[in-house]
HTML snippet that shows the backbone in 3Dmol.js (N, CA, C, O; Angstrom):
<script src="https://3Dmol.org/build/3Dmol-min.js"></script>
<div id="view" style="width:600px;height:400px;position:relative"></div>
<script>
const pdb = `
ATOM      1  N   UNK A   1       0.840  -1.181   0.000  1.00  0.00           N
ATOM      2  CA  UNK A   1       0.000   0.000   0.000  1.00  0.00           C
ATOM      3  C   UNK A   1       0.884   1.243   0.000  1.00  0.00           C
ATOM      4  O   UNK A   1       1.851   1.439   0.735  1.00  0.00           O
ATOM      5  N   UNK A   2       0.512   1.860  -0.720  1.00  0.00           N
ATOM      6  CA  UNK A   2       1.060   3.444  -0.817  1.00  0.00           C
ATOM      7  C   UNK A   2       1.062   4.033   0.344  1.00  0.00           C
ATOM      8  O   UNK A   2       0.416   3.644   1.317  1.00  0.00           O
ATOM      9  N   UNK A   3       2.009   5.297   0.297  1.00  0.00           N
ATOM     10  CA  UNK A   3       2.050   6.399   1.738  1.00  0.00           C
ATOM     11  C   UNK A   3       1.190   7.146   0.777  1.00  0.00           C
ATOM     12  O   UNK A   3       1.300   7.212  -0.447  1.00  0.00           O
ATOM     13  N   UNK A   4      -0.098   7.953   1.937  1.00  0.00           N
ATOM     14  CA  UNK A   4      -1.023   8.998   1.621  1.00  0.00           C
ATOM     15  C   UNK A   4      -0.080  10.121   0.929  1.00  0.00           C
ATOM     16  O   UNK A   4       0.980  10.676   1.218  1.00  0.00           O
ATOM     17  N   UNK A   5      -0.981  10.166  -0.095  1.00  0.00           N
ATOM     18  CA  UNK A   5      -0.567  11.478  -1.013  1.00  0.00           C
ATOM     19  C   UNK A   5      -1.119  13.012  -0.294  1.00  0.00           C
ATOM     20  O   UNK A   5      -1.932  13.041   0.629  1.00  0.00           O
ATOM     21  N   UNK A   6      -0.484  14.274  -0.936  1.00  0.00           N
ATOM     22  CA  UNK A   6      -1.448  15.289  -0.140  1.00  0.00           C
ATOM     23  C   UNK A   6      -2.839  15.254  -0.699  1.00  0.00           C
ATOM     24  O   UNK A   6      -3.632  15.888  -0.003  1.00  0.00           O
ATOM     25  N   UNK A   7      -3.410  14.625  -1.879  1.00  0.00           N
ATOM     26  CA  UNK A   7      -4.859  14.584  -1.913  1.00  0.00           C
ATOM     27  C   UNK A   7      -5.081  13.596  -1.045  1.00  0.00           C
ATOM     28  O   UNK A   7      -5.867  14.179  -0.298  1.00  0.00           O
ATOM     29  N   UNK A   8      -4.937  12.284  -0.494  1.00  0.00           N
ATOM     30  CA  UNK A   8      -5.136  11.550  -0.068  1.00  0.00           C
ATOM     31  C   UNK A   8      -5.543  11.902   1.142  1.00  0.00           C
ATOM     32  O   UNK A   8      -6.530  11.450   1.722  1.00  0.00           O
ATOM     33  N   UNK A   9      -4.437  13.092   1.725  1.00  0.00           N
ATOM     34  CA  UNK A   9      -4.462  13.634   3.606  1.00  0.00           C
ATOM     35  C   UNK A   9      -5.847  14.694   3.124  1.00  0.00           C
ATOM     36  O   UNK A   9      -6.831  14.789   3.858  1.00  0.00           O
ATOM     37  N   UNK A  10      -5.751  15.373   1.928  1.00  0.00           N
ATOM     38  CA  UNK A  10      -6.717  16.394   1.921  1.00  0.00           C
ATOM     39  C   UNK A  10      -7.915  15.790   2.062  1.00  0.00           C
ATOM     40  O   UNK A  10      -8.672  16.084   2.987  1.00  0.00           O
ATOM     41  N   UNK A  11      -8.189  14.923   1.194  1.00  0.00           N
ATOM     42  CA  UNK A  11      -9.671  13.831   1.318  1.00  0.00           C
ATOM     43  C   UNK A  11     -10.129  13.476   2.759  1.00  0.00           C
ATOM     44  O   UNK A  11     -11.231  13.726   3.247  1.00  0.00           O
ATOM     45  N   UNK A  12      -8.983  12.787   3.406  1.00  0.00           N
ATOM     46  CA  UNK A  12      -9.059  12.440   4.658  1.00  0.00           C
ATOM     47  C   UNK A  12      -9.442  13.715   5.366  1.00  0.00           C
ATOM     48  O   UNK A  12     -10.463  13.542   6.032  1.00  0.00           O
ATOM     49  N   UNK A  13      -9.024  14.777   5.431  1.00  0.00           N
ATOM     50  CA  UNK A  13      -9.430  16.119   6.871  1.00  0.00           C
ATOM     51  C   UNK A  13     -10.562  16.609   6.126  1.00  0.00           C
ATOM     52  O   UNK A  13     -11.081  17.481   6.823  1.00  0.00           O
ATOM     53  N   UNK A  14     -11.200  16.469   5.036  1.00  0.00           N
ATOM     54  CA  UNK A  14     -12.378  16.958   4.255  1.00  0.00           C
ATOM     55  C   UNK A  14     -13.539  16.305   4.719  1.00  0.00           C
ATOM     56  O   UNK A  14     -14.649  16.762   4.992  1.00  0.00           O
ATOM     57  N   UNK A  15     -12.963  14.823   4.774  1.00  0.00           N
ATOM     58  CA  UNK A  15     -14.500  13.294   5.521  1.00  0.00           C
ATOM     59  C   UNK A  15     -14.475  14.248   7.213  1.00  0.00           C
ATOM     60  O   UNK A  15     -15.340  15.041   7.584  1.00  0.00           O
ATOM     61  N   UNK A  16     -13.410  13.907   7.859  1.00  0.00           N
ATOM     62  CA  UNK A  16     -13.434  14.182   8.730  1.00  0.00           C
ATOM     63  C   UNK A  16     -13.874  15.443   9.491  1.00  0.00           C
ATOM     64  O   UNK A  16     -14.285  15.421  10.651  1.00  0.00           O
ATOM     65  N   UNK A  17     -13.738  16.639   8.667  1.00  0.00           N
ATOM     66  CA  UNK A  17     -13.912  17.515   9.046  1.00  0.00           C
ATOM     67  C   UNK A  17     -15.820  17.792   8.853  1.00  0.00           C
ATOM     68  O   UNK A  17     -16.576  18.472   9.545  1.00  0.00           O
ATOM     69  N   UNK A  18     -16.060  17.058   7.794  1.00  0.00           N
ATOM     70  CA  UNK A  18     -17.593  17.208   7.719  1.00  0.00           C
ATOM     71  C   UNK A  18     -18.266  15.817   8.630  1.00  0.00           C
ATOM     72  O   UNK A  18     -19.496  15.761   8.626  1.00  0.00           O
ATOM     73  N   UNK A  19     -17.651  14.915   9.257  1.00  0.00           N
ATOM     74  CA  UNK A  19     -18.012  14.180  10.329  1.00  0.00           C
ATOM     75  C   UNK A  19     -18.722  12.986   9.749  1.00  0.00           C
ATOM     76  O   UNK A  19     -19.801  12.621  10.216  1.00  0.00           O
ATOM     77  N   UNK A  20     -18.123  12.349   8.711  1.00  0.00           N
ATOM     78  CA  UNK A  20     -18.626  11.717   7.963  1.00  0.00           C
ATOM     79  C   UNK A  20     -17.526  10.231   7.786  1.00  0.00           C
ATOM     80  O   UNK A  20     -16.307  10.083   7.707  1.00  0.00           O
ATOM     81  N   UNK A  21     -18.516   9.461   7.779  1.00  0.00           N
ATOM     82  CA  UNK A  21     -18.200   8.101   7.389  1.00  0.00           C
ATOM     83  C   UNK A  21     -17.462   7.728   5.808  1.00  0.00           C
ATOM     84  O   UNK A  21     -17.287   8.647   5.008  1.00  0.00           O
ATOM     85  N   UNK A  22     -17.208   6.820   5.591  1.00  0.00           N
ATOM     86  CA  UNK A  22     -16.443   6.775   3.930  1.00  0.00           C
ATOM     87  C   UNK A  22     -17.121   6.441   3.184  1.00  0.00           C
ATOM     88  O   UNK A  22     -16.867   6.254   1.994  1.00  0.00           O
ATOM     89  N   UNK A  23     -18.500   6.245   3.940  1.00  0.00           N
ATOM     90  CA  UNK A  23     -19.741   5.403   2.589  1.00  0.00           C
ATOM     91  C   UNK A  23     -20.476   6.346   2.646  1.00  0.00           C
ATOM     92  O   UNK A  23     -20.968   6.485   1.527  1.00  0.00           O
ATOM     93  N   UNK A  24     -20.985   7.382   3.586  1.00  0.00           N
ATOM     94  CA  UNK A  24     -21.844   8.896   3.482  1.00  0.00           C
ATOM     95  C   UNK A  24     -20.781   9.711   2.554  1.00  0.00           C
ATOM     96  O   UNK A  24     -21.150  10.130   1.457  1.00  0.00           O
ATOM     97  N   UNK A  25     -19.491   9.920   3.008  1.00  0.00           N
ATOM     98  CA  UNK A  25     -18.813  10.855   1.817  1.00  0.00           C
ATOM     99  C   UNK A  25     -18.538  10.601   0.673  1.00  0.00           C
ATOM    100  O   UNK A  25     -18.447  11.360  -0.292  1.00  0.00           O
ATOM    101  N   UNK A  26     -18.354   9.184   0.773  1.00  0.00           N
ATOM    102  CA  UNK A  26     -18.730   8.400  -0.994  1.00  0.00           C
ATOM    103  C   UNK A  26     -19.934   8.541  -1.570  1.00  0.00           C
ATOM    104  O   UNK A  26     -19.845   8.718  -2.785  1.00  0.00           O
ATOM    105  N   UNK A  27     -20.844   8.530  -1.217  1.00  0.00           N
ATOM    106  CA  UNK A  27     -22.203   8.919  -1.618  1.00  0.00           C
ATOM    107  C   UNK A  27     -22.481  10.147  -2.017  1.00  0.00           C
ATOM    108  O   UNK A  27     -23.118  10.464  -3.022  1.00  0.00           O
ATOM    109  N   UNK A  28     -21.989  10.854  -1.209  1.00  0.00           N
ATOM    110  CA  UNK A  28     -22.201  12.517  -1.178  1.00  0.00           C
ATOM    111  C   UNK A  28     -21.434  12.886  -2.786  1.00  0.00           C
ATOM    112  O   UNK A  28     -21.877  13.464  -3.778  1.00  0.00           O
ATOM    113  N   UNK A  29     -20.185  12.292  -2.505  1.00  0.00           N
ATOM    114  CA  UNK A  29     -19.127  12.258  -4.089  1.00  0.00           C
ATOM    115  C   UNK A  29     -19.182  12.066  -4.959  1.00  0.00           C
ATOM    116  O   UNK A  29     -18.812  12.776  -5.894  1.00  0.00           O
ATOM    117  N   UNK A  30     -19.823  10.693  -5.010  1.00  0.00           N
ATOM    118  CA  UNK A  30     -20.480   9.734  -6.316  1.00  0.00           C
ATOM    119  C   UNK A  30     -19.642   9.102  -6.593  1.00  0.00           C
ATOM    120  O   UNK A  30     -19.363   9.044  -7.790  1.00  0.00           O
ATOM    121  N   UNK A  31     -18.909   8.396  -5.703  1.00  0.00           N
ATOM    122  CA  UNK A  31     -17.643   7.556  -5.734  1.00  0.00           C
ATOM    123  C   UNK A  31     -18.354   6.365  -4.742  1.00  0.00           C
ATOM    124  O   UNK A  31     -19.341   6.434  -4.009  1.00  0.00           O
ATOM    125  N   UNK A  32     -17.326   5.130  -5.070  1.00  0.00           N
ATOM    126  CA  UNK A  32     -17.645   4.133  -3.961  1.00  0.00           C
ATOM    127  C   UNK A  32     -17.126   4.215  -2.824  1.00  0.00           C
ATOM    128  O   UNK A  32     -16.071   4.849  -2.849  1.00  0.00           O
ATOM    129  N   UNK A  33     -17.545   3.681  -1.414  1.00  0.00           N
ATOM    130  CA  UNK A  33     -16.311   3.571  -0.306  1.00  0.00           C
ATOM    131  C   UNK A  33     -15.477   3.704  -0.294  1.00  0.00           C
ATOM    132  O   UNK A  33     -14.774   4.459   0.378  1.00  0.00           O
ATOM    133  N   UNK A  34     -15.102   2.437  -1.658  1.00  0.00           N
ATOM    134  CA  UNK A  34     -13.879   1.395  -1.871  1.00  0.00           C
ATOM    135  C   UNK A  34     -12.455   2.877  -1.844  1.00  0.00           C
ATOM    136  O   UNK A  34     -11.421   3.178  -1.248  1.00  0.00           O
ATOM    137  N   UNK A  35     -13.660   3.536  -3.290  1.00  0.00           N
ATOM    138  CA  UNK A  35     -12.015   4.507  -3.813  1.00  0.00           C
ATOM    139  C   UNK A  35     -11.856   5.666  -2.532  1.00  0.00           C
ATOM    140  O   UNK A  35     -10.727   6.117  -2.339  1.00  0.00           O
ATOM    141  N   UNK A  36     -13.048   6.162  -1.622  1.00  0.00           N
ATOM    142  CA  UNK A  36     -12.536   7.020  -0.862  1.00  0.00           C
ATOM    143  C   UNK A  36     -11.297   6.232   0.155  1.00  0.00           C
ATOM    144  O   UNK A  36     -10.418   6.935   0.653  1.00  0.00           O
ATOM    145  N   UNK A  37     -11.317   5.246   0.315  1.00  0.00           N
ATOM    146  CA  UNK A  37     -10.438   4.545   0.938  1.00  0.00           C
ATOM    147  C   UNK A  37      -9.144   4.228   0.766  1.00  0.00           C
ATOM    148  O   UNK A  37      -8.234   4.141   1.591  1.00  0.00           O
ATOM    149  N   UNK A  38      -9.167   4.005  -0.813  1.00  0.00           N
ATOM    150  CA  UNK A  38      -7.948   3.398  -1.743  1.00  0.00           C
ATOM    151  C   UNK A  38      -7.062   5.230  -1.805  1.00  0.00           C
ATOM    152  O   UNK A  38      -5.862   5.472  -1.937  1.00  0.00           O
ATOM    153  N   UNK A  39      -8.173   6.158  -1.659  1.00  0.00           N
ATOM    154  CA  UNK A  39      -7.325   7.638  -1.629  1.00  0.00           C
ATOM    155  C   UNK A  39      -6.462   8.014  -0.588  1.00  0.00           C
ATOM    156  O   UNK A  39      -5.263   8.290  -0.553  1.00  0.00           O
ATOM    157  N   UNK A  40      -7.409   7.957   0.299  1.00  0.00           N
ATOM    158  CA  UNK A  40      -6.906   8.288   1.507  1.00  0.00           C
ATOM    159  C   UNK A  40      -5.634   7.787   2.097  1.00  0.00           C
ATOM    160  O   UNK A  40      -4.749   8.447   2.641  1.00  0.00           O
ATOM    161  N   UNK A  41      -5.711   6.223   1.847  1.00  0.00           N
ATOM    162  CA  UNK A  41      -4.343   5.199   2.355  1.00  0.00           C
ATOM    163  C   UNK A  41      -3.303   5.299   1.136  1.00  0.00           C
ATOM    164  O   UNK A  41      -2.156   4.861   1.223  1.00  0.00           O
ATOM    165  N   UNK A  42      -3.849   5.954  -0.066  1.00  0.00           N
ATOM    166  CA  UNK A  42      -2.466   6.150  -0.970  1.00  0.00           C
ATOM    167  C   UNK A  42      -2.264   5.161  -2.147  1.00  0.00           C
ATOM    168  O   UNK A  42      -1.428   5.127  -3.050  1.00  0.00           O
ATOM    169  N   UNK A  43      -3.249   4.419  -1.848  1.00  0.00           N
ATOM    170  CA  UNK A  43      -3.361   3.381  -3.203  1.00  0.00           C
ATOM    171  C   UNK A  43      -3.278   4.107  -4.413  1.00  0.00           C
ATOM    172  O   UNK A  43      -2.620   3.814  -5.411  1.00  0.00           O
ATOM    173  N   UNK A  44      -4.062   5.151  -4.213  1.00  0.00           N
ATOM    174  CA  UNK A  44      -4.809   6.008  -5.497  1.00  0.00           C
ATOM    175  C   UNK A  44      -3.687   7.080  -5.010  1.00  0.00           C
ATOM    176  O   UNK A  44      -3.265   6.961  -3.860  1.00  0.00           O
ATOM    177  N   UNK A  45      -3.374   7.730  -5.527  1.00  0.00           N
ATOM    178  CA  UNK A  45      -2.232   8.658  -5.677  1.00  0.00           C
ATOM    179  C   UNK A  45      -2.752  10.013  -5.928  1.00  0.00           C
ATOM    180  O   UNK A  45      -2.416  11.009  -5.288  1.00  0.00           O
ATOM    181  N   UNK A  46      -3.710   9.982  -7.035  1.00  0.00           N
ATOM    182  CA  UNK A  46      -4.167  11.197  -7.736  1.00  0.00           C
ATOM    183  C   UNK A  46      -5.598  11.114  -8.546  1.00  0.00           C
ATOM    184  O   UNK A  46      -6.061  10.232  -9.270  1.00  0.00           O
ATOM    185  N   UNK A  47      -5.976  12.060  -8.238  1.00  0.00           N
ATOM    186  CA  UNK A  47      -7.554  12.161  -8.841  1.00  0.00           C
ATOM    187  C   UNK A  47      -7.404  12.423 -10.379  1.00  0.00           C
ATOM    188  O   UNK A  47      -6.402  12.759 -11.010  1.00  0.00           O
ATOM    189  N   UNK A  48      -8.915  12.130 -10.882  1.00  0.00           N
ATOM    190  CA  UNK A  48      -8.974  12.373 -12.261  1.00  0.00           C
ATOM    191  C   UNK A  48      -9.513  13.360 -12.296  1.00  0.00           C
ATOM    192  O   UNK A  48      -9.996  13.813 -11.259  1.00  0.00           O
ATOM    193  N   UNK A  49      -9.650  14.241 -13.861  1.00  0.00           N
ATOM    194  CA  UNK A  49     -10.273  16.091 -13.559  1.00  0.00           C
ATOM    195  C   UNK A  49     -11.731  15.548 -13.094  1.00  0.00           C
ATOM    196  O   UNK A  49     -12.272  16.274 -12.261  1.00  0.00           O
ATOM    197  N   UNK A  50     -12.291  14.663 -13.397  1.00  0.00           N
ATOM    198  CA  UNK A  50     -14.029  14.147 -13.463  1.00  0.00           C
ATOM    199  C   UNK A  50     -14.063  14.071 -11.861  1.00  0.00           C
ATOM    200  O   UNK A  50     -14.932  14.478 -11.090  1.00  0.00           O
ATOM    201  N   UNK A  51     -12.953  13.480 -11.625  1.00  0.00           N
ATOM    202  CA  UNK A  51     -13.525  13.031 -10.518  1.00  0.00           C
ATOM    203  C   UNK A  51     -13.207  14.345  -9.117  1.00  0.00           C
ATOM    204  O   UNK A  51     -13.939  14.527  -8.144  1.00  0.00           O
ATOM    205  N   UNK A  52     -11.989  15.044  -9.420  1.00  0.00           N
ATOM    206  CA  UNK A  52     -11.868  16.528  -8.790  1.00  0.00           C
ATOM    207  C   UNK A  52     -13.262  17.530  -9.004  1.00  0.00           C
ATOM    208  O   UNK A  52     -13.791  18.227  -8.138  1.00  0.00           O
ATOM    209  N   UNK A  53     -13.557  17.416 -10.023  1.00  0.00           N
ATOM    210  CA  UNK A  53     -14.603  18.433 -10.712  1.00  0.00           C
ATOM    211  C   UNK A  53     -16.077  18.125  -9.429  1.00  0.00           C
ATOM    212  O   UNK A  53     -16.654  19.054  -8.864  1.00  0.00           O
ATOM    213  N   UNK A  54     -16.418  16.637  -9.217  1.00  0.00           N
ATOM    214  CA  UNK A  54     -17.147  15.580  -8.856  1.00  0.00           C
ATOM    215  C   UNK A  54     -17.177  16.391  -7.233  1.00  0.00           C
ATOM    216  O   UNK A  54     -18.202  16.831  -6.713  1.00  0.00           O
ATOM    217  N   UNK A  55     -16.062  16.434  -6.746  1.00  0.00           N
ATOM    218  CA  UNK A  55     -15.670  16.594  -5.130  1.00  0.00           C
ATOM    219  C   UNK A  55     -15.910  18.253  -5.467  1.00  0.00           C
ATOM    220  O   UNK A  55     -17.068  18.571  -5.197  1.00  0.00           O
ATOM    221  N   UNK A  56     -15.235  19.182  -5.900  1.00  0.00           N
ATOM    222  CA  UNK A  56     -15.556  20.070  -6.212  1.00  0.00           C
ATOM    223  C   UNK A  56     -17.120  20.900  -5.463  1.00  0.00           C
ATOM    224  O   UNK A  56     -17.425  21.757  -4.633  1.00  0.00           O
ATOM    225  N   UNK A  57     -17.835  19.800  -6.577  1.00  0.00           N
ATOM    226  CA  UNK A  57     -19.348  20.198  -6.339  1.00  0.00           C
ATOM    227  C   UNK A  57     -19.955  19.936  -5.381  1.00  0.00           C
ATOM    228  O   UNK A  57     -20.811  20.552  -4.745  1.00  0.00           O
ATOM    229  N   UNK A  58     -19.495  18.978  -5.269  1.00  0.00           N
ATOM    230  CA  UNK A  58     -20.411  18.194  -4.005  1.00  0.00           C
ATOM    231  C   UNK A  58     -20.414  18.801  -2.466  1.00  0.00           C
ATOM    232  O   UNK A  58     -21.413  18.954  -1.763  1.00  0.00           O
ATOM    233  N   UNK A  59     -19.183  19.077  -2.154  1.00  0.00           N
ATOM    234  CA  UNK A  59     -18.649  19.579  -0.684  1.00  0.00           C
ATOM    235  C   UNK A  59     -17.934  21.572  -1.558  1.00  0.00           C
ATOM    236  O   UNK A  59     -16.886  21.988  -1.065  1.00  0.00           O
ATOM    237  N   UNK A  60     -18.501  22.327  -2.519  1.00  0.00           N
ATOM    238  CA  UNK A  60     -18.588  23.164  -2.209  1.00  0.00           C
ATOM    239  C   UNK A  60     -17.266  23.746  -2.390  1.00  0.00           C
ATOM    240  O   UNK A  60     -16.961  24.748  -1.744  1.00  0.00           O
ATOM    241  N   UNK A  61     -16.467  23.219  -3.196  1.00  0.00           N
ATOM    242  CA  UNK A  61     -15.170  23.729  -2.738  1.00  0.00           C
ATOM    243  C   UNK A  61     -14.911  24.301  -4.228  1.00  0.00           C
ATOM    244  O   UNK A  61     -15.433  23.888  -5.264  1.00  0.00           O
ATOM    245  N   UNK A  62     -13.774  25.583  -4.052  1.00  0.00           N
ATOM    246  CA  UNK A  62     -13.534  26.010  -6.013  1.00  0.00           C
ATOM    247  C   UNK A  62     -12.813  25.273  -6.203  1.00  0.00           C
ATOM    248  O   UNK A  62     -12.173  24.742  -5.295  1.00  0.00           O
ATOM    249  N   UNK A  63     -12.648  24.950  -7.604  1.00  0.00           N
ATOM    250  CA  UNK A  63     -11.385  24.560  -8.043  1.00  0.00           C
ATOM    251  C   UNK A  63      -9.949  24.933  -7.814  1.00  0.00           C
ATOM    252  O   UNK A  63      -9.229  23.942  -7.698  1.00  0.00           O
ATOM    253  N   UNK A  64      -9.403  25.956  -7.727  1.00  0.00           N
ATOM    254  CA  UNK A  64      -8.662  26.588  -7.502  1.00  0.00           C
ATOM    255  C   UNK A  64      -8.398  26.187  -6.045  1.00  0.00           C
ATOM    256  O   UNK A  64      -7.270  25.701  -5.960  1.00  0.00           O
ATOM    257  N   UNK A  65      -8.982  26.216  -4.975  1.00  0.00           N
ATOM    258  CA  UNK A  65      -8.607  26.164  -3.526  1.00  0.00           C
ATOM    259  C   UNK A  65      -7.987  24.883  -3.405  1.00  0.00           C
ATOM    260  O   UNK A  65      -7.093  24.602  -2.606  1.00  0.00           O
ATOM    261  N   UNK A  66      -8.687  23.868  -4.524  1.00  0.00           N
ATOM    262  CA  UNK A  66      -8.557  22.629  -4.401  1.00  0.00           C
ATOM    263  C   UNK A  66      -7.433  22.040  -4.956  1.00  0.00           C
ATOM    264  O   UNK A  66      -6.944  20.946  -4.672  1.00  0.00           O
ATOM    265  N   UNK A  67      -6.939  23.133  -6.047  1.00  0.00           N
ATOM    266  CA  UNK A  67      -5.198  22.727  -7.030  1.00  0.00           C
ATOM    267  C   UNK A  67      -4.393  23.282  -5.863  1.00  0.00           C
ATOM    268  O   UNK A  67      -3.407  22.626  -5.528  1.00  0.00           O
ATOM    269  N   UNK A  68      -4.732  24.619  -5.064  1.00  0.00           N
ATOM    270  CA  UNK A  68      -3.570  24.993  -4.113  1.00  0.00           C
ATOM    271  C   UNK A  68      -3.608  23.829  -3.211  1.00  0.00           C
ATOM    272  O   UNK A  68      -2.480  23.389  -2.988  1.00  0.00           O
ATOM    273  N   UNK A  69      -4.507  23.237  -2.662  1.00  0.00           N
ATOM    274  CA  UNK A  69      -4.094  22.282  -1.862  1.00  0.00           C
ATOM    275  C   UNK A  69      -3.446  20.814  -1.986  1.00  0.00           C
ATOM    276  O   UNK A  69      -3.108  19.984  -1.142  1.00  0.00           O
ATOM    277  N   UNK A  70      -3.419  20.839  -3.234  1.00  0.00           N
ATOM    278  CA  UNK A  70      -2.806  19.169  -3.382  1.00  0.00           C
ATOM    279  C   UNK A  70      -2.265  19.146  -5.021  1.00  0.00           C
ATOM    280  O   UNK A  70      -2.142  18.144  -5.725  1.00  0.00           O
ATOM    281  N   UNK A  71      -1.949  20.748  -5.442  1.00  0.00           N
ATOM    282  CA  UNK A  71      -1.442  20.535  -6.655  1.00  0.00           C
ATOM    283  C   UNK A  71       0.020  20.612  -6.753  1.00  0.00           C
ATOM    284  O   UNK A  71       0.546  20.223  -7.795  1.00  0.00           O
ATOM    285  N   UNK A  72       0.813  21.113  -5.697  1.00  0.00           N
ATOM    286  CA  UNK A  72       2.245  20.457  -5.539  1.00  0.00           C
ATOM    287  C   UNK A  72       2.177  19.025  -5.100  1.00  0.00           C
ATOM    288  O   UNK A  72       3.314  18.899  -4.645  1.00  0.00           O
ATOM    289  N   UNK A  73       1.728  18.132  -4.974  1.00  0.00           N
ATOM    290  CA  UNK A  73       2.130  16.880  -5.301  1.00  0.00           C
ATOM    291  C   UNK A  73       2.148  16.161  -6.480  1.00  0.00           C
ATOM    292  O   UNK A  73       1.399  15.201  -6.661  1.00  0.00           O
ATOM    293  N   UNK A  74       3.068  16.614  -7.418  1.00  0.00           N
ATOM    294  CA  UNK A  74       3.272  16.096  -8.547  1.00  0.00           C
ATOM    295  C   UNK A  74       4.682  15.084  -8.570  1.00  0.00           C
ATOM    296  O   UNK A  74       5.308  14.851  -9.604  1.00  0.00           O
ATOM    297  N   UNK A  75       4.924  14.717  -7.659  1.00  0.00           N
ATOM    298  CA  UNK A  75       6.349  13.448  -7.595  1.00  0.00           C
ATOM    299  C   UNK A  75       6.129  12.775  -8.688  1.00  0.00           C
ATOM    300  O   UNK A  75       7.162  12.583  -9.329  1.00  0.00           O
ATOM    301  N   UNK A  76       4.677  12.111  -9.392  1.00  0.00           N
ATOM    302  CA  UNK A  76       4.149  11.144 -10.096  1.00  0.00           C
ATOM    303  C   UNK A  76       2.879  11.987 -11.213  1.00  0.00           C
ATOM    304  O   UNK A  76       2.144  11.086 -11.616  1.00  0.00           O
ATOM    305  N   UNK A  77       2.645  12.684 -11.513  1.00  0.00           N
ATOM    306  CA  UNK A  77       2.388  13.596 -12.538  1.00  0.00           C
ATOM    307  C   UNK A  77       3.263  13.440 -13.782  1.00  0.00           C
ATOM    308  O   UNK A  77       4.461  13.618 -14.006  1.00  0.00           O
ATOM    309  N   UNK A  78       2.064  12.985 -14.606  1.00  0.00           N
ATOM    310  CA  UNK A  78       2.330  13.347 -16.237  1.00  0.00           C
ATOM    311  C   UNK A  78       1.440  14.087 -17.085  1.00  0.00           C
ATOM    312  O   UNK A  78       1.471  14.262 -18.303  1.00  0.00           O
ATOM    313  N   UNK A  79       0.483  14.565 -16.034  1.00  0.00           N
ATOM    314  CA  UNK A  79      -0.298  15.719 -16.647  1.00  0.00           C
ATOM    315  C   UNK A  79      -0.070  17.068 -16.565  1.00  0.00           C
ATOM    316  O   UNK A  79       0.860  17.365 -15.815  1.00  0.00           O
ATOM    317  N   UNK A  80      -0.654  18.008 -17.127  1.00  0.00           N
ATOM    318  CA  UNK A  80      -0.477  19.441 -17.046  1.00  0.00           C
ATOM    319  C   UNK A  80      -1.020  19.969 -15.783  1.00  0.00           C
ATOM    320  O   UNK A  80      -0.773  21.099 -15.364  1.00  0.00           O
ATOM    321  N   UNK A  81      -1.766  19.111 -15.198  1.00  0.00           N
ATOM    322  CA  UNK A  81      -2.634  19.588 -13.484  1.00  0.00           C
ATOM    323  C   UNK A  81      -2.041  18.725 -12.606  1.00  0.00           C
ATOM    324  O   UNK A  81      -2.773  17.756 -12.406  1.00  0.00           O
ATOM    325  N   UNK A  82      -1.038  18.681 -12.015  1.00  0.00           N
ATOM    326  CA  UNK A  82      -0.420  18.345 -11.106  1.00  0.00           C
ATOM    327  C   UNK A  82      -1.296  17.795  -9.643  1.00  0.00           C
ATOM    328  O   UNK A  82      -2.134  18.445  -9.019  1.00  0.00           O
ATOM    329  N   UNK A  83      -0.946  16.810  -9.434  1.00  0.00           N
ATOM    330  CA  UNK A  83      -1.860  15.866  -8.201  1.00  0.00           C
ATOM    331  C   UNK A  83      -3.470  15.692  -8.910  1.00  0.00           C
ATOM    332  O   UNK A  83      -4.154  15.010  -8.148  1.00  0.00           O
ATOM    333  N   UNK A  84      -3.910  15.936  -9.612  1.00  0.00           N
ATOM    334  CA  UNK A  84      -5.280  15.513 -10.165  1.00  0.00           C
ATOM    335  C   UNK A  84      -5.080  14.618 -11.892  1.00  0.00           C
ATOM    336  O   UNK A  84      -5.663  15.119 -12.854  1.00  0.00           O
ATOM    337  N   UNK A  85      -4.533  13.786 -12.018  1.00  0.00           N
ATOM    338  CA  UNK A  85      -4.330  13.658 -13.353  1.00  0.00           C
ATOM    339  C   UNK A  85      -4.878  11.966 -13.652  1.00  0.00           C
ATOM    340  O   UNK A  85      -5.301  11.589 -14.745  1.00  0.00           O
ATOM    341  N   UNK A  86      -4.787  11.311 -12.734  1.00  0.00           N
ATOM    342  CA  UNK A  86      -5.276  10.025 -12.934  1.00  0.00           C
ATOM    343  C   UNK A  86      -6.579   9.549 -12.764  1.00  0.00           C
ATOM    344  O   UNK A  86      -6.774   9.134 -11.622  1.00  0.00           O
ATOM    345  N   UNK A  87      -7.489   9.474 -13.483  1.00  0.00           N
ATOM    346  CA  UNK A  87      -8.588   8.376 -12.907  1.00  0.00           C
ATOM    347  C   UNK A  87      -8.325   7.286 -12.360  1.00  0.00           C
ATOM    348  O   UNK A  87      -7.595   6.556 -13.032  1.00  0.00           O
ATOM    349  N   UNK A  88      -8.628   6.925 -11.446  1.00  0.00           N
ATOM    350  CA  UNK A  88      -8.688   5.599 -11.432  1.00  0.00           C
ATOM    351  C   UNK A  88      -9.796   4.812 -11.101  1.00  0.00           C
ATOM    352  O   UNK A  88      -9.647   3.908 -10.279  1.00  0.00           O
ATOM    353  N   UNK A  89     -10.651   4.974 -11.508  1.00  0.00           N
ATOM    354  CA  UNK A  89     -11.918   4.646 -11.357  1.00  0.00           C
ATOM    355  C   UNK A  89     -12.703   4.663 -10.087  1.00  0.00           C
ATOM    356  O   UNK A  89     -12.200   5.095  -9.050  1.00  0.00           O
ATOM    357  N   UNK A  90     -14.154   4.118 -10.151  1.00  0.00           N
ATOM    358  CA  UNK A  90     -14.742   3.975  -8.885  1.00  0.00           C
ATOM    359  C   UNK A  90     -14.739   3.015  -8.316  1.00  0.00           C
ATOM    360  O   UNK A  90     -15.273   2.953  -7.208  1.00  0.00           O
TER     361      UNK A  90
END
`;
const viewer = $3Dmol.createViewer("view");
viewer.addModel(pdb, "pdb");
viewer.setStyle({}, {cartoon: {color: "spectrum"}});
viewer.zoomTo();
viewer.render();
</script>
């Protein structure tokens, strides 16, 4: 298993901070459990734009607030948006 990425920690204080379980904030997301889980612990490394865009809406947040917070993690970036570039499905 992967070390949490900064989206991974960001995801994590985002559930937490709205007091929420991983299957209510998956729901809320339109994601499964599975991937809020696979984020958080680092499996998943990096979001896809669909699926940033997805969180975005849901919990209210701009885009922009959301690249400053986890768009220097590009160690593993081959996209032009740094820490959001992978889908990896639901």
């Amino acid at each position: 298993m992967g070390q949490p990425s900064k989206v991974g920690q960001f995801i994590l204080e985002l559930r937490v901070a709205h007091r929420m379980s991983q299957r209510r904030f998956a729901n809320k997301w339109g994601v499964s459990p599975a991937y809020v889980g696979h984020v958080e612990s680092g499996k998943i490394q990096h979001l896809g734009l669909e699926k940033a865009k997805q969180l975005c809406v849901a919990f209210g947040i701009k885009p922009k607030d959301l690249f400053a917070e986890v768009g220097s993690d590009n160690s593993q970036t081959t996209d032009s948006e740094p820490g959001l570039n992978q889908d990896s499905g639901s």
